[in-house]
C-alpha positions in Angstrom: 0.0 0.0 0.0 2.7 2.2 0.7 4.1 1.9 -2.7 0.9 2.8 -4.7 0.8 6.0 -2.0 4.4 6.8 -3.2 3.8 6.2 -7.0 0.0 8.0 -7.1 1.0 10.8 -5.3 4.5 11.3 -6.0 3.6 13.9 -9.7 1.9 16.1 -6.9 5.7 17.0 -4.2 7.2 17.0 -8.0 4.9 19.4 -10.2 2.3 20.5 -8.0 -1.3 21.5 -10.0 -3.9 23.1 -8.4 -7.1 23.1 -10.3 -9.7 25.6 -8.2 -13.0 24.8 -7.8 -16.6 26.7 -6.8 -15.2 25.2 -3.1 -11.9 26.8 -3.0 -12.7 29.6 -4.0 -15.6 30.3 -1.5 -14.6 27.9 1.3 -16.9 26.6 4.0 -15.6 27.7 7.6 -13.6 24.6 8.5 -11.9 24.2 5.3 -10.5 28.2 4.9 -7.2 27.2 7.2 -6.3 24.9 4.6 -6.6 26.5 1.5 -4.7 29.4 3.3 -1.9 26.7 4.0 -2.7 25.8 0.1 -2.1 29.2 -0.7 1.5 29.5 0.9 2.4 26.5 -0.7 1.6 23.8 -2.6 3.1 21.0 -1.3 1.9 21.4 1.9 -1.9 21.4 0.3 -0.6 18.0 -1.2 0.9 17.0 1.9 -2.6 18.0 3.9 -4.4 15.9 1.3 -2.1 12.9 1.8 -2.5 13.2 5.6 -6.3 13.1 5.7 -6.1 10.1 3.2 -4.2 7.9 5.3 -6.2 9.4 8.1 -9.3 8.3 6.9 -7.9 4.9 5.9 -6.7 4.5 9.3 -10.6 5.0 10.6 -11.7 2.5 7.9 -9.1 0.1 9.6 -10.5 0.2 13.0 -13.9 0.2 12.1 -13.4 -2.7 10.5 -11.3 -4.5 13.2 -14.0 -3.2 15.7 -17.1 -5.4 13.6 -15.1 -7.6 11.3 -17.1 -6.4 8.3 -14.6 -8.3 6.1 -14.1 -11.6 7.6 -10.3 -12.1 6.2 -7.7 -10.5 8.2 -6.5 -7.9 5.2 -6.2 -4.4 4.7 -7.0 -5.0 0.7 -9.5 -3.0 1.1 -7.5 0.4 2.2 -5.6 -0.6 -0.9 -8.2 -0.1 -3.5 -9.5 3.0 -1.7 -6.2 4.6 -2.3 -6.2 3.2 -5.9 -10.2 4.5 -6.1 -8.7 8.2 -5.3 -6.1 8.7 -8.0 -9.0 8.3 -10.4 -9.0 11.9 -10.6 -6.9 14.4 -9.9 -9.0 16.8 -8.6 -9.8 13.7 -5.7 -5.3 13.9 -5.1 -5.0 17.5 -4.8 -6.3 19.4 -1.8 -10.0 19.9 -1.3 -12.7 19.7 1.6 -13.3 15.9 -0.3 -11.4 14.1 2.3 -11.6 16.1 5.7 -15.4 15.9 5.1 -14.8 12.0 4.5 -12.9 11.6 7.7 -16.2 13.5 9.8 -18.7 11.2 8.1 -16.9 8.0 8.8 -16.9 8.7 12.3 -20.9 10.0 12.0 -21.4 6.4 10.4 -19.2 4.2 13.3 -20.8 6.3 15.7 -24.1 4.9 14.6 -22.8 0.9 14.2 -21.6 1.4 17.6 -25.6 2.0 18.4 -26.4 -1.9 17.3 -28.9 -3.3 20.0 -28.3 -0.2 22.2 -32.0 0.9 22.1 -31.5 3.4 24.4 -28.3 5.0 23.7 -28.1 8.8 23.3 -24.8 10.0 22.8 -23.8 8.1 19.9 -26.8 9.7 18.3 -25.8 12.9 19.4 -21.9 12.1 18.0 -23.1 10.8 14.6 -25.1 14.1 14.0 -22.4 16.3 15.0 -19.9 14.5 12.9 -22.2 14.7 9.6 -23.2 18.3 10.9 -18.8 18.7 11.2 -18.5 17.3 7.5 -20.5 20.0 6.2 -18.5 22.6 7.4 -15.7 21.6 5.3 -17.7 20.5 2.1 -21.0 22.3 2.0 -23.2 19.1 0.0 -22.3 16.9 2.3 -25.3 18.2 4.0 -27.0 15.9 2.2 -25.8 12.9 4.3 -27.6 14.1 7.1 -30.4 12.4 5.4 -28.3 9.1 6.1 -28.2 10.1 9.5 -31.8 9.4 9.9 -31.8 6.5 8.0 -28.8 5.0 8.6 -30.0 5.0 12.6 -33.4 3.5 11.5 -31.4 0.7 9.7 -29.4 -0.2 13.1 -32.2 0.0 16.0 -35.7 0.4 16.5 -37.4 3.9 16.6 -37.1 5.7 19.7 -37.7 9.4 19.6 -35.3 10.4 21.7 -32.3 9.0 19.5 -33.8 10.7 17.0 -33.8 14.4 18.5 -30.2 13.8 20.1 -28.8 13.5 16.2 -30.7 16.4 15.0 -29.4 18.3 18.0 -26.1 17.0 17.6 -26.6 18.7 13.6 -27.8 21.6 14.7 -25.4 22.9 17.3 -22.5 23.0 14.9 -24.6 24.9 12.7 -25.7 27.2 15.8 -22.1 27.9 16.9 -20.8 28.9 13.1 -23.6 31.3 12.9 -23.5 33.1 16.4 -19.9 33.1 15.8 -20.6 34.7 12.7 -23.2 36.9 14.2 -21.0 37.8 17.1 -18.1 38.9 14.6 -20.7 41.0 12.4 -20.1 38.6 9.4 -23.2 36.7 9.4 -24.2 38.1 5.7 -21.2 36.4 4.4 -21.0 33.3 6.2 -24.7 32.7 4.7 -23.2 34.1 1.2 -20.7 31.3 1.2 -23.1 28.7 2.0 -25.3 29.6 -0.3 -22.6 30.1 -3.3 -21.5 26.3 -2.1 -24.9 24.9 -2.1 -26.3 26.5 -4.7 -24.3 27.5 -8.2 -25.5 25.5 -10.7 -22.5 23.5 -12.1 -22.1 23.0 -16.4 -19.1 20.8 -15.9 -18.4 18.1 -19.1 -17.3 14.8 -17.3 -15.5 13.8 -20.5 -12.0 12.5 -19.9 -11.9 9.0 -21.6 -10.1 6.4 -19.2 -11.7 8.0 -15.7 -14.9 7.2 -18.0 -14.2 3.8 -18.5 -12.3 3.8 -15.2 -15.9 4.6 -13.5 -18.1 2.2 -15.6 -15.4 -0.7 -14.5 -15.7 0.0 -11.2 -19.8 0.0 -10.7 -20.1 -3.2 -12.6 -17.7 -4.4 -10.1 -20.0 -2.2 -7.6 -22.9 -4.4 -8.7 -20.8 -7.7 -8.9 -20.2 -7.2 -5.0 -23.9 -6.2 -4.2 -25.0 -9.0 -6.1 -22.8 -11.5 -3.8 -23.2 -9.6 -0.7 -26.7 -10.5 -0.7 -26.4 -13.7 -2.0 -24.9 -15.5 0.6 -22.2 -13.6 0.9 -22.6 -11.6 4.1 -23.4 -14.3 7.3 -23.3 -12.1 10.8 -26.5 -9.9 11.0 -24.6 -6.4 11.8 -22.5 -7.0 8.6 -25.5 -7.1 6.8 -27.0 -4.2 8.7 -23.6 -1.8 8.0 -23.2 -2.9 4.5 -26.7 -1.8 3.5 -26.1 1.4 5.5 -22.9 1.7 3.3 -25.4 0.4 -0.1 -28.0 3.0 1.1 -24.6 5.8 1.6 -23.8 4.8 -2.2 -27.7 5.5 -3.2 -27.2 8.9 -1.6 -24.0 10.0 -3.5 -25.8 8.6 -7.1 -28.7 10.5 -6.1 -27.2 13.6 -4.9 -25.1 13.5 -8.2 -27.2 12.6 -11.1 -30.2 14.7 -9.3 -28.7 18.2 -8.4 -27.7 20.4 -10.7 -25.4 22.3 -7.8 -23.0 19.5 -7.5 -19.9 18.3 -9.5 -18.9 15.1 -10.3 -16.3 15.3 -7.4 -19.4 14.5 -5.1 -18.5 10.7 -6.5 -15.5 10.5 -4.2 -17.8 9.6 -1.5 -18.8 6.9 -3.2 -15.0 5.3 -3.2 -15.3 4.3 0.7 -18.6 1.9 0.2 -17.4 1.3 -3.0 -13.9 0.0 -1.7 -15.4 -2.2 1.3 -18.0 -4.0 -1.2 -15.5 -4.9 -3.8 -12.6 -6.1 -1.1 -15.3 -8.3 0.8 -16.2 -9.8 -2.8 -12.8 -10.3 -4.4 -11.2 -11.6 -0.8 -13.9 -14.3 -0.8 -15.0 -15.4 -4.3 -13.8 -18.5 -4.9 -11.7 -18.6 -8.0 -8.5 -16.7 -7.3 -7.4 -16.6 -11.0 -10.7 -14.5 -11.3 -10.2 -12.1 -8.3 -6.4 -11.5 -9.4 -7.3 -10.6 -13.2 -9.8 -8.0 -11.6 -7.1 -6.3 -9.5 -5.0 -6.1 -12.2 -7.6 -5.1 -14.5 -8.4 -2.0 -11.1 -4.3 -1.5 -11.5 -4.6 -1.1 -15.6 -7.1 1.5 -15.1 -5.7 3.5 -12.4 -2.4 3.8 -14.3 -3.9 4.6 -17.4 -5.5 7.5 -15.9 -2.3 8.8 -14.7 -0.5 8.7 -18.2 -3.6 9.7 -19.8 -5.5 11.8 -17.8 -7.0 14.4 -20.6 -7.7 11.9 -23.4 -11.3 12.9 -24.2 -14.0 10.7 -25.0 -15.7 11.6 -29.3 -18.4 10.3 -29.6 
């Protein structure tokens, strides 16, 4: 794993590029400190980026050794999430992508740690802080508060009180940034910038050839992993529970993307992490390993094709 770190992000330390986006240039509250680091230098924005990766990859880690979601003692699945995220390159360089990823894991362990705690309160309150937290960095991912909700009816019963200690525990974030805001007579542009995030329509041409086919390989793998997930594949009832919290997480990020005309295709990188766990699970336990290694090499292929030819476009 290290090695595919080194060689993905090793063009970035050499040549940094920094394409701006709608986020970077109006960033959300949490996320301004780094692109002010980004705008001294750099390599330290590439260096930020790196850190939150193997940050987040860390999280997935001990989630995982916390529930045993994948059964086989392997961290093949951090792997092709660090493969998923040189897809693009807007996904290597810094954005608010991947500290908003890092505050929605923990939202989403928050609420497996929940299973057959009927009563519990204060991981309700953590996982709607955390998705509340996300936000701050990357104003869409307001949109997995919706998961929130769900995702909590998924792992226990209904029990009102759960369900206003996560809408507190979104709210008071929110709360704080405004009377912050208020307090510091800049509450006209804090709602500008959250509005400018969450609301300019977007007229970007996902074109770019191998990501293309890069992305069509990977949800046919996607459905290839569903398809034996649910087939047999997953035995312990909280694995099932998490991975269709994680299947309902990638209906969000489809939804989100295909259905709002405010959000890039960047939003897709939140589809990497359910992406990532579903495929590992299936190619770590399929029974034809000839099978499972052409598929990594065919994940391999792709990823290094979209580093050598990353602005081929598709004619149609």
């Amino acid at each position: 794993m290290f090695v595919a770190v080194v060689l993905l992000w090793a063009s970035g330390f050499i040549d940094p590029q920094f394409v701006s986006h709608v986020y970077d240039e109006n960033p959300m509250v949490l996320y301004k400190p780094l692109i002010a680091l980004q705008n001294i230098s750099p390599i330290i924005g590439q260096l930020i980026s790196l850190i939150f990766l193997l940050l987040n990859g860390f999280l997935i880690v001990k989630i995982n050794h916390s529930l045993r979601l994948i059964e086989k003692r392997s961290v093949f699945f951090i792997l092709l999430f660090v493969l998923f995220s040189a897809s693009l390159e807007e996904y290597r360089q810094l954005n608010p992508l991947q500290p908003a990823l890092t505050f929605l894991i923990l939202g989403t362990a928050s609420l497996f740690k929940m299973y057959k705690k009927e009563r519990e309160l204060k991981g309700a309150f953590e996982s709607g802080f955390c998705f509340s937290l996300a936000a701050m960095f990357y104003a869409p991912a307001i949109y997995f508060f919706i998961l929130a909700f769900v995702g909590l009816m998924v792992m226990l019963p209904f029990y009102w009180r759960q369900w206003v200690s996560i809408l507190t525990g979104i709210i008071l974030p929110v709360f704080i940034v405004f009377a912050c805001a208020f307090c510091l007579d800049s509450l006209s542009s804090q709602i500008s910038v959250w509005k400018i995030n969450l609301f300019t329509e977007r007229h970007e041409v996902f074109d770019k050839l191998f990501p293309i086919l890069y992305s069509l390989f990977l949800a046919l793998l996607f459905i290839m992993a569903v398809i034996y997930s649910y087939s047999g594949g997953l035995k312990k009832v909280i694995a099932r529970k998490c991975y269709f919290v994680f299947l309902l997480w990638m209906a969000l990020v489809l939804a989100v993307y295909l259905l709002s005309p405010y959000v890039g295709y960047e939003y897709l990188f939140f589809g990497l992490l359910p992406a990532s766990i579903y495929v590992a699970n299936y190619m770590l336990n399929i029974r034809s390993r000839i099978f499972s290694e052409i598929l990594f090499i065919l994940i391999i292929l792709f990823a290094v094709l979209v580093q050598i030819f990353p602005d081929t476009v598709l004619v149609l």
